[in-house]
C-alpha positions in Angstrom: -69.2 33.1 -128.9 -66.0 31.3 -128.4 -64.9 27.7 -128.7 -64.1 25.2 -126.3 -61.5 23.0 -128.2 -61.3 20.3 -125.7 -64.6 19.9 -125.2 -67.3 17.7 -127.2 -70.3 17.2 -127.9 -71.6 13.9 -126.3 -73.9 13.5 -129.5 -72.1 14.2 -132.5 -68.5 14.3 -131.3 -67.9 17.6 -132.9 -66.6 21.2 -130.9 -68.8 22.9 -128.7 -68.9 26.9 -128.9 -69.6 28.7 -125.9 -72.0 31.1 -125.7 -71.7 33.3 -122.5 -74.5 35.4 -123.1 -76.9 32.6 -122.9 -74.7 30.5 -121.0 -75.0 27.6 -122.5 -72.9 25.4 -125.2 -73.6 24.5 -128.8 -72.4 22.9 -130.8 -71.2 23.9 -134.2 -72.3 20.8 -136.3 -75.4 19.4 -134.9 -77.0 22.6 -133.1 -77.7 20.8 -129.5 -77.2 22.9 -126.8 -76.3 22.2 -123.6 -76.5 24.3 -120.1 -73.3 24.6 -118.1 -74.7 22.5 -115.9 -74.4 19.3 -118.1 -70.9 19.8 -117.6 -69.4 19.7 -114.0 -67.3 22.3 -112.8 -64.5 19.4 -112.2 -64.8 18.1 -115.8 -64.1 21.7 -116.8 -61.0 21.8 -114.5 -60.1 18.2 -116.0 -60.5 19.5 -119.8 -58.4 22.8 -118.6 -55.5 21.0 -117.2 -55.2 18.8 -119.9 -55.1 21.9 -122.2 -52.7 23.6 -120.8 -50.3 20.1 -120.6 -51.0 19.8 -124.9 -50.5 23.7 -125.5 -53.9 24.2 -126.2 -53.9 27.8 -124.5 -57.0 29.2 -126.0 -59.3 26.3 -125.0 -57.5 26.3 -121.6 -58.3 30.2 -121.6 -61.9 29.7 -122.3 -62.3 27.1 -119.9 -60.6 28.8 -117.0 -62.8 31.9 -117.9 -65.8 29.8 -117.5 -64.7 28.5 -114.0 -64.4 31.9 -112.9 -68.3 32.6 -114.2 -68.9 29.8 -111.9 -66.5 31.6 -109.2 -64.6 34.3 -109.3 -62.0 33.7 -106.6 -61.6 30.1 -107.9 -57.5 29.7 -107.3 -56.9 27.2 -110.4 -58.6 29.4 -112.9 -57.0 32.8 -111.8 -53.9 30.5 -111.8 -54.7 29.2 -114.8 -55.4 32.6 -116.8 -51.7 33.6 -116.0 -50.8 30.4 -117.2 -52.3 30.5 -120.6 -50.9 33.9 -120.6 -46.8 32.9 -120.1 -47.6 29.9 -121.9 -46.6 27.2 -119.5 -48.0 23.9 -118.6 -47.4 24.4 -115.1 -45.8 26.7 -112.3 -42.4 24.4 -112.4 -40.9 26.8 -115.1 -40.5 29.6 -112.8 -37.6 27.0 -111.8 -36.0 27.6 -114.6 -35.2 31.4 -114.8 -33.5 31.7 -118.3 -37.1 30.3 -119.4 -38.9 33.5 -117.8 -40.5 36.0 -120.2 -43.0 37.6 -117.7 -42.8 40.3 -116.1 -44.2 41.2 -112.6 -46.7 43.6 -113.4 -48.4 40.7 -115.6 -52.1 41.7 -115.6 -53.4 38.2 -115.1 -51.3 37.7 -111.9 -52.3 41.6 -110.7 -55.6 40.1 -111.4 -55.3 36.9 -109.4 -54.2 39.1 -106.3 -56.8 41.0 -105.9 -59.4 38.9 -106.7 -58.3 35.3 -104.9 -59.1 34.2 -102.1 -57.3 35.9 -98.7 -55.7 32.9 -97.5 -54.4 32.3 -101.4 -53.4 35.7 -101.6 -49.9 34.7 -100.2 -48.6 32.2 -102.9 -49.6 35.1 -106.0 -47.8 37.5 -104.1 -45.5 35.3 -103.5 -44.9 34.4 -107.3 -45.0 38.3 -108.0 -42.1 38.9 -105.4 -40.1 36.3 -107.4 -40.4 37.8 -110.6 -39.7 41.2 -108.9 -36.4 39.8 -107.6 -35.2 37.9 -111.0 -36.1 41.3 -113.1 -33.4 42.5 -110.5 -31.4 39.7 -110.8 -31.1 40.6 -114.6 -30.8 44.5 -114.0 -27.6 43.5 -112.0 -26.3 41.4 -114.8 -26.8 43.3 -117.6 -24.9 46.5 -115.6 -22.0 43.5 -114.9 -21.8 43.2 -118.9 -21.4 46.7 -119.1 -18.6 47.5 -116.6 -16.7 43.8 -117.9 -17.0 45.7 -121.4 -15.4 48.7 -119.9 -13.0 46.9 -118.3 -12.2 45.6 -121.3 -11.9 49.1 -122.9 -9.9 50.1 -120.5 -7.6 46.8 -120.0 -7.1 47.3 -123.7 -5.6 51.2 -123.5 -3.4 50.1 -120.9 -1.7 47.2 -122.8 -1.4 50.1 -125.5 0.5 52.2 -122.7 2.7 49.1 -121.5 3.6 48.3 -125.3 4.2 51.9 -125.6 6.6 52.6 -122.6 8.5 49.2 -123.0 9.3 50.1 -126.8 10.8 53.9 -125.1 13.1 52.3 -122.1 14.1 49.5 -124.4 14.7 51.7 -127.5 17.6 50.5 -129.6 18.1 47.4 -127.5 16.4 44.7 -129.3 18.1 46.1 -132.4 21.6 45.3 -130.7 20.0 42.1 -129.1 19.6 41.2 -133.0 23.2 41.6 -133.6 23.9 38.0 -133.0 25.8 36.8 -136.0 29.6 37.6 -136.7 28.3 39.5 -140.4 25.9 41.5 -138.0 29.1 42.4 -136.4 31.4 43.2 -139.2 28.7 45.4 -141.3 28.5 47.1 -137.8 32.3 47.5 -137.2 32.5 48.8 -141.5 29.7 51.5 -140.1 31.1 52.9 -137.1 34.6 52.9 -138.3 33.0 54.6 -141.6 31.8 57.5 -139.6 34.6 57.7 -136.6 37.7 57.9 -139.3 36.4 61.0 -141.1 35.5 62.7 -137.6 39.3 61.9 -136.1 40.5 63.0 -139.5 38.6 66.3 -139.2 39.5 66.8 -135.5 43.3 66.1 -136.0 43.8 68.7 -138.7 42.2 71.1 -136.8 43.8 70.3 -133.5 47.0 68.5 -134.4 46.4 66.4 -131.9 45.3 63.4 -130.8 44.4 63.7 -127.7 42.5 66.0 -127.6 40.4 64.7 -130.7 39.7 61.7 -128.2 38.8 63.4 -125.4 36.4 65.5 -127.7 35.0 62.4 -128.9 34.6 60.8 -125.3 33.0 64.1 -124.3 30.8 64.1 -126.9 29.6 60.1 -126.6 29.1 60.9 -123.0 26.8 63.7 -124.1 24.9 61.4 -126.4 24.1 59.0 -124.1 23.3 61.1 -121.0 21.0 62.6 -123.4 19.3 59.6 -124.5 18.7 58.3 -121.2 17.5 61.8 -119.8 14.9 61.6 -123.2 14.0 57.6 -122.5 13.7 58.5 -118.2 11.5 62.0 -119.3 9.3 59.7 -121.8 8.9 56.7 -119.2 8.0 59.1 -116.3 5.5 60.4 -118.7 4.0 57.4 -120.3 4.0 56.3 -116.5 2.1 59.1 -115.0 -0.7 58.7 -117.9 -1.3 55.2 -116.9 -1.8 55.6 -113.3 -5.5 57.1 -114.3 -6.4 54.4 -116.6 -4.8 51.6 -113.5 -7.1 53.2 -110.7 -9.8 52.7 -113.4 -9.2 49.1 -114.2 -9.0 48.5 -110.5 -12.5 50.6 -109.6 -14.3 48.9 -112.2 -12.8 45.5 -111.2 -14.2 46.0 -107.5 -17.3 47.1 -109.4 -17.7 43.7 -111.5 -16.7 41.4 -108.7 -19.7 42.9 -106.3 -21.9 42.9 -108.9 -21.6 39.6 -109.9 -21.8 38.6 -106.0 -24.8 40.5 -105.8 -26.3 38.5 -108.6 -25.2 35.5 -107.1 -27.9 36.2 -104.1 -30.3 37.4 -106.3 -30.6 34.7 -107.7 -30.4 32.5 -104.7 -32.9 34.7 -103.6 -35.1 33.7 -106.3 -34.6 30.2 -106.4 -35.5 30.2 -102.6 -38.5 32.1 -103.1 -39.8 29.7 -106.1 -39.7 27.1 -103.8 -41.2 28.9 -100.8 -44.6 29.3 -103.3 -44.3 25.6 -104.9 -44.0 24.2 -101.2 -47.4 26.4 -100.4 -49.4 25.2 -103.6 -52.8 24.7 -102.9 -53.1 22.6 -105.3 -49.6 20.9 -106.2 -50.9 18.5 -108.8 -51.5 21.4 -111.6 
C-alpha cells in the first residue's frame, strides 16, 4: 500500500494510503476508507499536476498510476509517469538541452508509445525522435573535443619543429645580433686576433710567405662557411620534410573539427525544431 502525499482525508486532514488491491484509500490516522470513486478522476489529475509543479514526484507517481487503473491509454498519466521519472514539472525542459539527462530508450516513454492512444502516438514519438537527435548531437560534440585535443597535440609538435628549424638557419646569428656594445666588440676583436696571430705566425715560418699564409687562410674560411651553410641547408631540409606529415595533419583534423562542429550546429537546430514541433501538438498544453 502506497501513499498519496497530496491527497487528504476530508475527515481528519491526515495522508491517505492507497490500497490498490482493494482499491480504495485509507487513511493512516483515522482508518476511514474511501472508494476511488469519492475522488474524481479530474481531482486526481488536479492533485498530480500540482505534484509534479512542488517536486513531489512520488505522490505524482502514485497518482498518475491510479489514473491509468482508471485508463490505461490516459495521455497525461503516461505523460506524467515519464515525468516523474526525469524529474521535471513539465515538458518545457526539453527546451533546454544542457538540462537533459534522459535518454531515448527511457522505459516510461517506450511505455507511453505503445500503450497511448493512436492519434497521441505522434507527439511521444515525436519526443523520442528528439532525444534520439540530441544523444547525436552530443556524440558529434564530444568526437569535436577529441579531434580540437588532437589538434592541439599536434599544433603543439609543430611549434616544437618551427622553434627547432628557426634555432638551425639562424644559428650563431642572434649571438652576433647580441654584439651591440663597443666592449662586445673589443673582447671580440682581442679573440679573433688571439687565435689569427698564432695561425699567421705558424703558416709564415713554414712558408715564408705571406701570401700564401693568406690565401690559406681565405681558403680555409671559405671552407668553414660553405660548410656551415651546406650543415644549416641539410638540417633545414630535414627538419622541413618532418613537418610536412605533422602540417597535412593539422590541416585534416582542422577540416575535421570545422564539419563537425557544423554538423552539431544542425543537430541541434534539428532538435530545437523538433521540440517545438511536439510542444505545438500538445494535447494538452496546460500541463
Amino acid at each position: 500500500m502506497t501513499v498519496l502525499k497530496s491527497n487528504l482525508c476530508p475527515t481528519c486532514g491526515g495522508l491517505l494510503n492507497i490500497d490498490l488491491d482493494r482499491q480504495m484509500y485509507v487513511c493512516a490516522f483515522c482508518g476511514v476508507s474511501f472508494d476511488y470513486e469519492y475522488f474524481r478522476e479530474e481531482n486526481v489529475k488536479d492533485i498530480a499536476s500540482k505534484a509534479l509543479l512542488r517536486g513531489e514526484y512520488g505522490s505524482a507517481r502514485d497518482a498518475y498510476e491510479f489514473m491509468l487503473t482508471k485508463d490505461p491509454h490516459d495521455f497525461e498519466a503516461l505523460r506524467g509517469l515519464f515525468l516523474c521519472k526525469t524529474e521535471w514539472p513539465d515538458m518545457k525542459r526539453m527546451y533546454n538541452d544542457s538540462e537533459i539527462h534522459v535518454s531515448d530508450d527511457e522505459p516510461t516513454l517506450l511505455n507511453a508509445i505503445e500503450k497511448c492512444r493512436p492519434e497521441q502516438k505522434p507527439y511521444f514519438e515525436k519526443v523520442r525522435e528528439a532525444l534520439i537527435e540530441l544523444r547525436h548531437y552530443r556524440n558529434l560534440k564530444s568526437e569535436a573535443k577529441n579531434i580540437s585535443g588532437k589538434k592541439d597535440k599536434t599544433e603543439k609538435t609543430l611549434h616544437e619543429f618551427q622553434d627547432e628549424l628557426y634555432s638551425t638557419t639562424h644559428m650563431f646569428t642572434e649571438l652576433f645580433d647580441e654584439v651591440k656594445n663597443s666592449s662586445l666588440k673589443t673582447i671580440e676583436a682581442v679573440v679573433c686576433f688571439t687565435v689569427l696571430l698564432p695561425l699567421y705566425l705558424i703558416g709564415y715560418s713554414i712558408w715564408k710567405r705571406e701570401w700564401s699564409l693568406l690565401i690559406a687562410f681565405a681558403v680555409i674560411v671559405a671552407v668553414i662557411i660553405i660548410v656551415y651553410h651546406v650543415i644549416k641547408f641539410i638540417a633545414a631540409k630535414s627538419l622541413t620534410k618532418s613537418m610536412e606529415p605533422h602540417k597535412k595533419e593539422l590541416a585534416e583534423l582542422t577540416e575535421q573539427y570545422k564539419a563537425m562542429n557544423e554538423e552539431a550546429a544542425q543537430s541541434i537546430s534539428r532538435y530545437k525544431a523538433l521540440v517545438q514541433e511536439f510542444m505545438d501538438m500538445d494535447p494538452a498544453p496546460s500541463k
